[in-house]
PDB file with SEQRES, HELIX, SHEET and CRYST1 records, atoms N, CA, C and O in Angstrom:
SEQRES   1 A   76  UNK UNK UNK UNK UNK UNK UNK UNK UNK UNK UNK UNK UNK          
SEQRES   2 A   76  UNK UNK UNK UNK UNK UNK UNK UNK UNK UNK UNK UNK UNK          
SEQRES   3 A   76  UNK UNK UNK UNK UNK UNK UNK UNK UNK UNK UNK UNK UNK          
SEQRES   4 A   76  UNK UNK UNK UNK UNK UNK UNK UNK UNK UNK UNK UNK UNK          
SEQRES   5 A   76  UNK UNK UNK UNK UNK UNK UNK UNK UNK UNK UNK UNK UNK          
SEQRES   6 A   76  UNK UNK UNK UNK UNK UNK UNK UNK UNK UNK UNK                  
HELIX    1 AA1 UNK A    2  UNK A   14  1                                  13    
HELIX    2 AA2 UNK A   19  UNK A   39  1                                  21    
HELIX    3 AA3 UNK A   44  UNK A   60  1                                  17    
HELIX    4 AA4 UNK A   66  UNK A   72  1                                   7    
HELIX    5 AA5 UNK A   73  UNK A   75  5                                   3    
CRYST1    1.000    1.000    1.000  90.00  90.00  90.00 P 1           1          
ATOM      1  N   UNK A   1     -12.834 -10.501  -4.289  1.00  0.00           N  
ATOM      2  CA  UNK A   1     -12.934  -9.188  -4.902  1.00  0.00           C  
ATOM      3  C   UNK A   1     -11.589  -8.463  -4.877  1.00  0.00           C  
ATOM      4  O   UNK A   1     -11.061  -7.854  -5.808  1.00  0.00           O  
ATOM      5  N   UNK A   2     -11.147  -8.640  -3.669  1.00  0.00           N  
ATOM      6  CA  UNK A   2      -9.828  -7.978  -3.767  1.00  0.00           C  
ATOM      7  C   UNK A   2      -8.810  -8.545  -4.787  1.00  0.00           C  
ATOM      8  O   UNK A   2      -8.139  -7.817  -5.520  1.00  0.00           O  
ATOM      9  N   UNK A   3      -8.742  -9.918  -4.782  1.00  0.00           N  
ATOM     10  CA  UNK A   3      -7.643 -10.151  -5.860  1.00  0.00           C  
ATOM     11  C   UNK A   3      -7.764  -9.654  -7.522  1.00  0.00           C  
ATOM     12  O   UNK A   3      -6.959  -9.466  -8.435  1.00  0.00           O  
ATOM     13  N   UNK A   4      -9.262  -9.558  -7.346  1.00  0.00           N  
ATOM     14  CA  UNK A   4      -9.706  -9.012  -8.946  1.00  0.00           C  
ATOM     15  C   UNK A   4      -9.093  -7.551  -9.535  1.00  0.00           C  
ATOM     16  O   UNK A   4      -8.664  -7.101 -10.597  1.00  0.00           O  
ATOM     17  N   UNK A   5      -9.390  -7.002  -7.820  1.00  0.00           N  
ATOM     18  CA  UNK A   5      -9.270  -5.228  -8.131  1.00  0.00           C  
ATOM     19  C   UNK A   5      -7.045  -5.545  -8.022  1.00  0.00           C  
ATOM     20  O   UNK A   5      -6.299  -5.100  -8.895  1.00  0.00           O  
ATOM     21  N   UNK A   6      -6.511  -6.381  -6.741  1.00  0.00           N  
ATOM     22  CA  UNK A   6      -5.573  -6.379  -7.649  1.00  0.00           C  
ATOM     23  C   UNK A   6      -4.780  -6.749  -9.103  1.00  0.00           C  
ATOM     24  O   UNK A   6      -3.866  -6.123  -9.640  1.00  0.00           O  
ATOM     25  N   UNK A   7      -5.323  -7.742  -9.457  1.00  0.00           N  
ATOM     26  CA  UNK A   7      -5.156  -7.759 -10.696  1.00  0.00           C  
ATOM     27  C   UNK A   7      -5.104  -6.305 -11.961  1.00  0.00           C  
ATOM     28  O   UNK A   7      -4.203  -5.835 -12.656  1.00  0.00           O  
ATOM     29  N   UNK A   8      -6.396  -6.016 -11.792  1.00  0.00           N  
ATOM     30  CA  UNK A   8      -6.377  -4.685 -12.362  1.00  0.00           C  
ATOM     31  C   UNK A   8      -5.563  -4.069 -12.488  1.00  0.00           C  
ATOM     32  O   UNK A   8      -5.059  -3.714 -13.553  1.00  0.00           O  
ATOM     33  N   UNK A   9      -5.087  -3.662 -10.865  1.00  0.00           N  
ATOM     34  CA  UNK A   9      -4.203  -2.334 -10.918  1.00  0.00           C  
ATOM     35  C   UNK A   9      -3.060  -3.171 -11.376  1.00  0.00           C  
ATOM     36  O   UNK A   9      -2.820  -2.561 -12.418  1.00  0.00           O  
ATOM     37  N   UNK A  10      -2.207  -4.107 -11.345  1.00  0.00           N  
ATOM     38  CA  UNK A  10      -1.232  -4.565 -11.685  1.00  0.00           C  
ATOM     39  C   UNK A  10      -0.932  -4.264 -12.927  1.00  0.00           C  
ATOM     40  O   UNK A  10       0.085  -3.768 -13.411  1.00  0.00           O  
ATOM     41  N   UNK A  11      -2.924  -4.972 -13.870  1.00  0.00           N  
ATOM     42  CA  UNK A  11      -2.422  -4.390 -15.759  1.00  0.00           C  
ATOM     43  C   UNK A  11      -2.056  -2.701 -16.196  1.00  0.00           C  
ATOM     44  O   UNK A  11      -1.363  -2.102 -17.018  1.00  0.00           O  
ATOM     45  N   UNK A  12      -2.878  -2.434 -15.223  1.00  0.00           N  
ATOM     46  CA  UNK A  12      -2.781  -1.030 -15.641  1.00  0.00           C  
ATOM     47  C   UNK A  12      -1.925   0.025 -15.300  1.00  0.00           C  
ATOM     48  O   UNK A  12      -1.878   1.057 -15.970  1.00  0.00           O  
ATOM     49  N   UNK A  13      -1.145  -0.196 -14.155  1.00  0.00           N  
ATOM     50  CA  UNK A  13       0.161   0.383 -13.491  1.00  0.00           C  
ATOM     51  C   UNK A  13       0.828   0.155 -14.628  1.00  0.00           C  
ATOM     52  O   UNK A  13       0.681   1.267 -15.137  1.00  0.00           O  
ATOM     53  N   UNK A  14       1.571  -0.572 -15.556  1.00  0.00           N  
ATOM     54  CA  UNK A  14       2.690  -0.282 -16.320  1.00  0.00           C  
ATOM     55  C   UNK A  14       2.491   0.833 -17.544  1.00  0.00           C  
ATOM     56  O   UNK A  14       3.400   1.378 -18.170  1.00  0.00           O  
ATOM     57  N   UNK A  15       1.020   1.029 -17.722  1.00  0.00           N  
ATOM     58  CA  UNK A  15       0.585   2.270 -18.537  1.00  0.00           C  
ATOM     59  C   UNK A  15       0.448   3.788 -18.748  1.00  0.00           C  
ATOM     60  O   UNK A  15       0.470   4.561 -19.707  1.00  0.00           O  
ATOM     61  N   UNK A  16       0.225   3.896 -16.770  1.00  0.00           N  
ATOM     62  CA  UNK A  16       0.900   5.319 -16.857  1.00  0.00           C  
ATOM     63  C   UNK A  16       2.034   5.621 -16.982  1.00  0.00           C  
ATOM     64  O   UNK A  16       2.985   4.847 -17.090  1.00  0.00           O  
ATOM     65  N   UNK A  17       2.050   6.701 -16.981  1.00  0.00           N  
ATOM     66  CA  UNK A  17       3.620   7.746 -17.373  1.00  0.00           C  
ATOM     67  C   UNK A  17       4.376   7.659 -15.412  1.00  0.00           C  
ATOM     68  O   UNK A  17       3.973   7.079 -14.404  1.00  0.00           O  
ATOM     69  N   UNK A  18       5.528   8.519 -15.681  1.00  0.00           N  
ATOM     70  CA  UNK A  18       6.379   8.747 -14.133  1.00  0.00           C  
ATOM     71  C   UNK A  18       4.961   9.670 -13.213  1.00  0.00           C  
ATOM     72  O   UNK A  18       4.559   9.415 -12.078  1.00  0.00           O  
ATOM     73  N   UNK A  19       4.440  10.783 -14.182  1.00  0.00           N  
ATOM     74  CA  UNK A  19       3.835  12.112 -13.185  1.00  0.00           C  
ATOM     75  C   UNK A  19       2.098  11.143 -12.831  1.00  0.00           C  
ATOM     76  O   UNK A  19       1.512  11.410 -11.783  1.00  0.00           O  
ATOM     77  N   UNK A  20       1.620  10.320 -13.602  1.00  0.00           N  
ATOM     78  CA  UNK A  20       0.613   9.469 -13.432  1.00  0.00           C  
ATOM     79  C   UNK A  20       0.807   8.819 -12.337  1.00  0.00           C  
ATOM     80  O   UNK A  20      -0.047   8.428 -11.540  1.00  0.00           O  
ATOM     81  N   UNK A  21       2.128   8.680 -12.285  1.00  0.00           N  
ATOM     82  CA  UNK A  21       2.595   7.307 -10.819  1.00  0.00           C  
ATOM     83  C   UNK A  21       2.532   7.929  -9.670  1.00  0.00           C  
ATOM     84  O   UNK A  21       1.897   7.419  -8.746  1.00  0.00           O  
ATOM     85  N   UNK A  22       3.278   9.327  -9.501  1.00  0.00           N  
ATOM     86  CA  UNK A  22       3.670   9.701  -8.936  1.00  0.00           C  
ATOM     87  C   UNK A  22       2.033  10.143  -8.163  1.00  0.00           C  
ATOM     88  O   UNK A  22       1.847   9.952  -6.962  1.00  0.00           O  
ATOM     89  N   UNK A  23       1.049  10.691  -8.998  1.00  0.00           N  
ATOM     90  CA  UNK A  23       0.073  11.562  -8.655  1.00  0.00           C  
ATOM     91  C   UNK A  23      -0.963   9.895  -7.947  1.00  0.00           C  
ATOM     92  O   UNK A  23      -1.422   9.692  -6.823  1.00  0.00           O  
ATOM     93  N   UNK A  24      -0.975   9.382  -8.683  1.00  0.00           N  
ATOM     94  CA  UNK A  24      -1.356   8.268  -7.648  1.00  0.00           C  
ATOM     95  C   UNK A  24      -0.990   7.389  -6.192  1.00  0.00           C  
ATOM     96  O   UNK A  24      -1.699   6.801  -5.376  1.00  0.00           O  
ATOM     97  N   UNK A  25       0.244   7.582  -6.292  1.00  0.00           N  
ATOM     98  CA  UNK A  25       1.065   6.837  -5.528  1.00  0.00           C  
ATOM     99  C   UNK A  25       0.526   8.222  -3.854  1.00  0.00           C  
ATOM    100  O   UNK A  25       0.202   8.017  -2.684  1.00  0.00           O  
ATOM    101  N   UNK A  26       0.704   9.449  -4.669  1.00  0.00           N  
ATOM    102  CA  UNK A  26      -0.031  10.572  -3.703  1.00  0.00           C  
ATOM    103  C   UNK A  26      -0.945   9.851  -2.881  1.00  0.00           C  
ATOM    104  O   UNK A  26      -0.871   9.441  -1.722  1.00  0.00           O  
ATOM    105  N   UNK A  27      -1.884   9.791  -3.819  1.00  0.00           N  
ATOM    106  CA  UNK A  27      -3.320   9.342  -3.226  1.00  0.00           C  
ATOM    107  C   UNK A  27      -3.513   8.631  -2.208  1.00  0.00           C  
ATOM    108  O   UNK A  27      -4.030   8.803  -1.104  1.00  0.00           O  
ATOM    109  N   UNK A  28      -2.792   7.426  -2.987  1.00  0.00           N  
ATOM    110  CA  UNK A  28      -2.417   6.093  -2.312  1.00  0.00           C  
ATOM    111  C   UNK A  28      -2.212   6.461  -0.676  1.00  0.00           C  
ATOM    112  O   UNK A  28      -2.969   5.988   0.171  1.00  0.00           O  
ATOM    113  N   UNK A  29      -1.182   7.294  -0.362  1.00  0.00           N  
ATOM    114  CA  UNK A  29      -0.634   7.635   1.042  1.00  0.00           C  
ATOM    115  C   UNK A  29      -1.613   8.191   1.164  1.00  0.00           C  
ATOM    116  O   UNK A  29      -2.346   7.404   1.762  1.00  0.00           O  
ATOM    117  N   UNK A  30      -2.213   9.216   0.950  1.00  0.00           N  
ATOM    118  CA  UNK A  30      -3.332  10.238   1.274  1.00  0.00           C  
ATOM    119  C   UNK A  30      -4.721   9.580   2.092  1.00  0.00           C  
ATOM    120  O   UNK A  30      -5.408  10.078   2.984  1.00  0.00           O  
ATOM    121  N   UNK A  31      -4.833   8.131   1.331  1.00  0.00           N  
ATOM    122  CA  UNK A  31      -5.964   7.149   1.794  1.00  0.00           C  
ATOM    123  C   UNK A  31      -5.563   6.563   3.248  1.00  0.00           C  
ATOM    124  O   UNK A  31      -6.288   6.640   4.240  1.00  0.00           O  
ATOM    125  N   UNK A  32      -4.118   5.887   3.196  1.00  0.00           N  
ATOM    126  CA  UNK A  32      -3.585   5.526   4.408  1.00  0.00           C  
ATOM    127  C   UNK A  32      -3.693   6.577   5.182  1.00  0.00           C  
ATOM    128  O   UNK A  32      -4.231   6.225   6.231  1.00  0.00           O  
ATOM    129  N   UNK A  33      -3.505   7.426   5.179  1.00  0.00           N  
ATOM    130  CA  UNK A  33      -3.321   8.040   6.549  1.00  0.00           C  
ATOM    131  C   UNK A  33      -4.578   8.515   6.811  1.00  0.00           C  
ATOM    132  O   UNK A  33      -4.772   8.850   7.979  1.00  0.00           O  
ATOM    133  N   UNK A  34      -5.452   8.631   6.066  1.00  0.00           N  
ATOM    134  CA  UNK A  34      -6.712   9.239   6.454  1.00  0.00           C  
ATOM    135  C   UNK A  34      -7.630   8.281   7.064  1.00  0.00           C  
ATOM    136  O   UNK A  34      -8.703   8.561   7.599  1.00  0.00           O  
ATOM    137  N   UNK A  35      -6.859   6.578   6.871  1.00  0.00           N  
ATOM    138  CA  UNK A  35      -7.302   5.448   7.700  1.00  0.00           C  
ATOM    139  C   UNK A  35      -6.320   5.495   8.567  1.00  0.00           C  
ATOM    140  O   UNK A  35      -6.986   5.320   9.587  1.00  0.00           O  
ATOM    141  N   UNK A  36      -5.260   5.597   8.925  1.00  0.00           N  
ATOM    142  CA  UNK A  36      -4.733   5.450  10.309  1.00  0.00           C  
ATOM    143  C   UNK A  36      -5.287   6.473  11.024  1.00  0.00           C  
ATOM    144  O   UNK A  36      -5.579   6.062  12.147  1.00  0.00           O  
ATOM    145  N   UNK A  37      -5.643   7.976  10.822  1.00  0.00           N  
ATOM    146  CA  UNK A  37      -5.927   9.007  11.777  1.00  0.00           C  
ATOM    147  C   UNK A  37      -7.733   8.281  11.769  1.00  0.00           C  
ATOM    148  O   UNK A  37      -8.313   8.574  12.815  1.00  0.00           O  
ATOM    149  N   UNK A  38      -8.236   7.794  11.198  1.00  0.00           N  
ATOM    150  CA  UNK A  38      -9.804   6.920  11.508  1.00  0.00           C  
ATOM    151  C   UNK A  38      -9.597   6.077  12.649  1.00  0.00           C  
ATOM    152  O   UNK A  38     -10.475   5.889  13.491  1.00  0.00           O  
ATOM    153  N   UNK A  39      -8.620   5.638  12.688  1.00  0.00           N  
ATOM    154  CA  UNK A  39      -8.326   4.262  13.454  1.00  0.00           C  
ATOM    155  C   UNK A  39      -8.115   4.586  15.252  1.00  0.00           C  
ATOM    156  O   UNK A  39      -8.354   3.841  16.203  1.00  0.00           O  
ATOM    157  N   UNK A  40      -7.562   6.031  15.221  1.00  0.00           N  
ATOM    158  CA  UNK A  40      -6.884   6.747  15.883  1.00  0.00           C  
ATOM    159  C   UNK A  40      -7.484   7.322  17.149  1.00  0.00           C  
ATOM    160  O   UNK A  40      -8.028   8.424  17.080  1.00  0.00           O  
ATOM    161  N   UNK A  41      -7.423   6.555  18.497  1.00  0.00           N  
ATOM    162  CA  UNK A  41      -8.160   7.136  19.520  1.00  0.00           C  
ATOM    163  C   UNK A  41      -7.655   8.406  20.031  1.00  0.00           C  
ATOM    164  O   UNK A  41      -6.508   8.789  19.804  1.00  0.00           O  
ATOM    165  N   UNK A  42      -8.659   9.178  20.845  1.00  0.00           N  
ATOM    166  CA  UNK A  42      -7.936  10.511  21.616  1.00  0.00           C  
ATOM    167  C   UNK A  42      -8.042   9.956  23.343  1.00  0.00           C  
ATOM    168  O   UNK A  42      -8.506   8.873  23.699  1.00  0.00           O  
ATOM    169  N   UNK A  43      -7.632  10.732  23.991  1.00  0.00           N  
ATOM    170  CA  UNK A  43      -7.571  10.065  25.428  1.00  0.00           C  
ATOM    171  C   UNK A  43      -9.255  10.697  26.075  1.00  0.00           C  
ATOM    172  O   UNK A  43      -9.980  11.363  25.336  1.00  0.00           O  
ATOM    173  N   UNK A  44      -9.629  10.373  27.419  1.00  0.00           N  
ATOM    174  CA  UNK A  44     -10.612  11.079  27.444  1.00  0.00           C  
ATOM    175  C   UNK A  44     -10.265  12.288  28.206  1.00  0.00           C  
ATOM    176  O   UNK A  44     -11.191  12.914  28.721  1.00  0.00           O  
ATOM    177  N   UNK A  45      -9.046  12.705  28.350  1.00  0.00           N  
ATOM    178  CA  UNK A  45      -8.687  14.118  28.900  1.00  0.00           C  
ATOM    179  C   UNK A  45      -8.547  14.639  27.350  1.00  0.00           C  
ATOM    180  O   UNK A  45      -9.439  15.446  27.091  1.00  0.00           O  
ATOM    181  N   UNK A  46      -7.890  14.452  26.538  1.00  0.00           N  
ATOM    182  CA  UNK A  46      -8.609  15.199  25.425  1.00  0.00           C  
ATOM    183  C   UNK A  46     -10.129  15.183  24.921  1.00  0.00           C  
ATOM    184  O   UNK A  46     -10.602  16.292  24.673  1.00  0.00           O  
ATOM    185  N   UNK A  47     -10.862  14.191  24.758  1.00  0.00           N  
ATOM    186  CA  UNK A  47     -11.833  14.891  24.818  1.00  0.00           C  
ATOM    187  C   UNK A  47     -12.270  15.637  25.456  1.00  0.00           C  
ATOM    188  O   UNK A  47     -12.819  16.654  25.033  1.00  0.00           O  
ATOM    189  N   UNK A  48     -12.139  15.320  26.696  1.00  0.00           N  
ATOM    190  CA  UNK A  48     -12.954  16.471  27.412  1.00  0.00           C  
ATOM    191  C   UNK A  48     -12.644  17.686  27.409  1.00  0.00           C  
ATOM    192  O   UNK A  48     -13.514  18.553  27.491  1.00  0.00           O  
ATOM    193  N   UNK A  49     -11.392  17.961  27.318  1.00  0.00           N  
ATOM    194  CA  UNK A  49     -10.778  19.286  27.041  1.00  0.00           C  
ATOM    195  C   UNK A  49     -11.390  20.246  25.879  1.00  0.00           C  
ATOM    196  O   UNK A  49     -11.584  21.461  25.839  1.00  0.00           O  
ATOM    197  N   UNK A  50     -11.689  18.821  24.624  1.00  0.00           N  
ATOM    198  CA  UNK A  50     -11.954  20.010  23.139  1.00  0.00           C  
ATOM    199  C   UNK A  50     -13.792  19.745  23.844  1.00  0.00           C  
ATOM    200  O   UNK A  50     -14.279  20.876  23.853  1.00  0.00           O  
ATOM    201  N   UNK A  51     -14.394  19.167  24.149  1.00  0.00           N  
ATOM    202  CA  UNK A  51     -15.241  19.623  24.741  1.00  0.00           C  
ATOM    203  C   UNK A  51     -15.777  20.832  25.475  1.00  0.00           C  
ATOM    204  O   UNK A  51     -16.509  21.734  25.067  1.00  0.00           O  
ATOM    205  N   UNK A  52     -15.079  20.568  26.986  1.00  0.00           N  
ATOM    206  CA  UNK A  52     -14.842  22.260  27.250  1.00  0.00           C  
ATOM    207  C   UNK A  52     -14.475  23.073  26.500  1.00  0.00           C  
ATOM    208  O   UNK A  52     -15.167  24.065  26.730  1.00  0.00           O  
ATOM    209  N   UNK A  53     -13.884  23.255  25.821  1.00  0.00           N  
ATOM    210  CA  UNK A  53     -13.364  24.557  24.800  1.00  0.00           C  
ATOM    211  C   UNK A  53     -14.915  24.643  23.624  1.00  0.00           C  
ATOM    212  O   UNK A  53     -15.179  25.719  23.088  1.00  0.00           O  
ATOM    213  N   UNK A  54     -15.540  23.755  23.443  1.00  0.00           N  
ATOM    214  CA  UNK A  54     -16.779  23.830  22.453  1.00  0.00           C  
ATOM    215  C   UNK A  54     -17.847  24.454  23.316  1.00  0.00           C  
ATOM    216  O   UNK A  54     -18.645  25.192  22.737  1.00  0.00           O  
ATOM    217  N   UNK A  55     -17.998  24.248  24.764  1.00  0.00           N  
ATOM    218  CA  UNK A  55     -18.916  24.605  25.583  1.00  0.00           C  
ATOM    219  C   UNK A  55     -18.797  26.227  25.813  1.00  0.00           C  
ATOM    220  O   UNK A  55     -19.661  27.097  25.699  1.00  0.00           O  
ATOM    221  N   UNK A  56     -17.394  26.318  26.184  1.00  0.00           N  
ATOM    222  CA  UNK A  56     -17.363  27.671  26.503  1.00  0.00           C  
ATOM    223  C   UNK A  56     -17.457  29.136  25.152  1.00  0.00           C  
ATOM    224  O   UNK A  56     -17.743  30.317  25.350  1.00  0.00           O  
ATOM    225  N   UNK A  57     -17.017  28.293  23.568  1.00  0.00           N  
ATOM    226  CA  UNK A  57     -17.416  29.262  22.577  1.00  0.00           C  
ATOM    227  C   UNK A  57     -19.059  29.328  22.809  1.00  0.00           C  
ATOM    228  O   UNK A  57     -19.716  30.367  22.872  1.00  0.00           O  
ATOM    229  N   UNK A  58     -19.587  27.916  22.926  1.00  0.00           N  
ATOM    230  CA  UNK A  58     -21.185  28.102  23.138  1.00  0.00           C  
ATOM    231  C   UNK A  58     -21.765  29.287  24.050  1.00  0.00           C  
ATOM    232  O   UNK A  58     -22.459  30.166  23.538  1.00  0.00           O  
ATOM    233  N   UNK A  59     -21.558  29.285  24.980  1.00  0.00           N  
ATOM    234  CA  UNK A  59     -21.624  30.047  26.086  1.00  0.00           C  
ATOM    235  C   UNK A  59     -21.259  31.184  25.707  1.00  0.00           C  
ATOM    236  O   UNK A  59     -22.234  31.917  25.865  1.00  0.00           O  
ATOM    237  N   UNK A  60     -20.117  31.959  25.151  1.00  0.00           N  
ATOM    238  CA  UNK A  60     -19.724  33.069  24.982  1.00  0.00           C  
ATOM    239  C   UNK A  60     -20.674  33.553  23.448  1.00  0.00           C  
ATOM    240  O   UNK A  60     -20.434  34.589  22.829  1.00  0.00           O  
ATOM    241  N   UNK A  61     -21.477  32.805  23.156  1.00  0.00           N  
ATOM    242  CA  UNK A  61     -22.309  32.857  21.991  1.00  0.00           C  
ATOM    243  C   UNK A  61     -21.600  32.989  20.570  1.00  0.00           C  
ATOM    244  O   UNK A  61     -22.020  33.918  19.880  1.00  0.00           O  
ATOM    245  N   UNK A  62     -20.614  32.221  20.042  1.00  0.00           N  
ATOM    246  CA  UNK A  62     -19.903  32.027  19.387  1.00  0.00           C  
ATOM    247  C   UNK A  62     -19.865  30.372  18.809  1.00  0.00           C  
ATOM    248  O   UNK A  62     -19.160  29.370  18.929  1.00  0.00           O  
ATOM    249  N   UNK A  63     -21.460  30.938  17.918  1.00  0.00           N  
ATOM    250  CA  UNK A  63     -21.668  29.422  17.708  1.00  0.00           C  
ATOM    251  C   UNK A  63     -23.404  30.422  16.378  1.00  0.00           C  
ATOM    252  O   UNK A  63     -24.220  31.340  16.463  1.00  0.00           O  
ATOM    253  N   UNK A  64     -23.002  29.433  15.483  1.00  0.00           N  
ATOM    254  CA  UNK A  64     -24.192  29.838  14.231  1.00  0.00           C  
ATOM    255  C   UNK A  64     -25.501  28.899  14.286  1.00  0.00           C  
ATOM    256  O   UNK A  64     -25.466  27.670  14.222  1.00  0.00           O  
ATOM    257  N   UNK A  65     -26.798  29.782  14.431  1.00  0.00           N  
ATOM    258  CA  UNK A  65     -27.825  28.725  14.614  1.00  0.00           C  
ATOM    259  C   UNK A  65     -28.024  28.366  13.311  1.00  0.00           C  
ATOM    260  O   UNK A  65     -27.619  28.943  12.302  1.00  0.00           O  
ATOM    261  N   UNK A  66     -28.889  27.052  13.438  1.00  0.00           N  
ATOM    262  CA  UNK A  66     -29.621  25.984  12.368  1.00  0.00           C  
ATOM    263  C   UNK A  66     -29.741  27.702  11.244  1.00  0.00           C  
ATOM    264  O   UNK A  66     -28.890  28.234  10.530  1.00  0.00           O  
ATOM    265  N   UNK A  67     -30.720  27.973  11.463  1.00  0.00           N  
ATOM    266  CA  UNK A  67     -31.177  29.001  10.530  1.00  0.00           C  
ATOM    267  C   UNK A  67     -30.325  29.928   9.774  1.00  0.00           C  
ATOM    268  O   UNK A  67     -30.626  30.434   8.693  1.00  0.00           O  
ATOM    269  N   UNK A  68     -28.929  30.160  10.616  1.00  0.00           N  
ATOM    270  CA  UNK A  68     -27.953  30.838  10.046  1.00  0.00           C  
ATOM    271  C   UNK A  68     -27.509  29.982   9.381  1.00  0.00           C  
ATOM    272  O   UNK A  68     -27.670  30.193   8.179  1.00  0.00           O  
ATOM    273  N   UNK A  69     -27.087  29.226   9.586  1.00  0.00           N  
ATOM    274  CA  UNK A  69     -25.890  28.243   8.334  1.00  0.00           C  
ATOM    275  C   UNK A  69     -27.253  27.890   7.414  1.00  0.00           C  
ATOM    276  O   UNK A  69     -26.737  28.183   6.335  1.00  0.00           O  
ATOM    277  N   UNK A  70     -28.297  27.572   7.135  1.00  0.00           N  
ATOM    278  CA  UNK A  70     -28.947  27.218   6.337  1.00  0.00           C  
ATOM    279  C   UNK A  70     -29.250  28.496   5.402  1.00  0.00           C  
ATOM    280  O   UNK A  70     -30.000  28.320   4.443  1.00  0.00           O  
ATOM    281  N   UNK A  71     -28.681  29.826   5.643  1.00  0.00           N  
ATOM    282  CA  UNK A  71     -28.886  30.766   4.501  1.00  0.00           C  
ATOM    283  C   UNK A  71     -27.515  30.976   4.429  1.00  0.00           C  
ATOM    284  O   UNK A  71     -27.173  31.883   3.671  1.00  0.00           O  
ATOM    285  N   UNK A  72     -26.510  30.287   5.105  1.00  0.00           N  
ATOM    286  CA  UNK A  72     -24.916  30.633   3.935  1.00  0.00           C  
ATOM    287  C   UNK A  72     -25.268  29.428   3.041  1.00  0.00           C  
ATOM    288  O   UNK A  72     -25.228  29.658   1.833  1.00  0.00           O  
ATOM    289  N   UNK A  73     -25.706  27.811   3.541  1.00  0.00           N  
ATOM    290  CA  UNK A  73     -25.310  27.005   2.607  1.00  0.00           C  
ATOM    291  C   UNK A  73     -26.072  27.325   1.468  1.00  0.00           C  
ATOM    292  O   UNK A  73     -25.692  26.787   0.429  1.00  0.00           O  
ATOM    293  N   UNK A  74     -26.924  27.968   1.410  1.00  0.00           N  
ATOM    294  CA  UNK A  74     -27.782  28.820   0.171  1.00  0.00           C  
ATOM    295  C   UNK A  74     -27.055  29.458  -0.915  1.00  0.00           C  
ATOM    296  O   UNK A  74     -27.092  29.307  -2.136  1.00  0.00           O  
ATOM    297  N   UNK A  75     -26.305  30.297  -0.053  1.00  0.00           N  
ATOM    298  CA  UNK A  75     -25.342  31.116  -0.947  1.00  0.00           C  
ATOM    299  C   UNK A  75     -24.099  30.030  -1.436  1.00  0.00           C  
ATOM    300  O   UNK A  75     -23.042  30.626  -1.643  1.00  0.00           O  
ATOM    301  N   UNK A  76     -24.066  29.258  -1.551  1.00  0.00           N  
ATOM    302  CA  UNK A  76     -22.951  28.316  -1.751  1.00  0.00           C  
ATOM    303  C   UNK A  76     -23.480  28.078  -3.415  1.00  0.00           C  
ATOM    304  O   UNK A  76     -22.863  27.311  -4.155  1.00  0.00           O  
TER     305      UNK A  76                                                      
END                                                                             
């Protein structure tokens, strides 16, 4: 499958324009990195840290129930 889909892009890369290339070639990076930061462990002193920090907005009641966000996503 992959060699098919490269093929493709091969015919069809010489058809766009420079700003076509360019706006893809965007993407292109945009995908990579949004798979390297996927790939991407945190330590477990960071988690636990953004943990604590989620516990304590909880606690300080700084946190929207089920019922609240289900009448903003309404208004959406």
């Amino acid at each position: 499958m992959a060699q098919v889909l490269d093929k493709q892009i091969q015919k069809y890369l010489p058809l766009l324009g420079d700003e076509e290339k360019k706006s893809l070639l965007g993407v292109i990076k945009s995908f990579l990195s949004l798979k390297k930061e996927s790939n991407e462990r945190i330590s477990i002193e960071q988690y636990n840290k953004e943990l604590g920090e989620a516990e304590a907005e909880y606690e300080n009641g700084d946190y929207i129930s089920n019922e609240e966000m289900i009448k903003k996503i309404k208004k959406w």
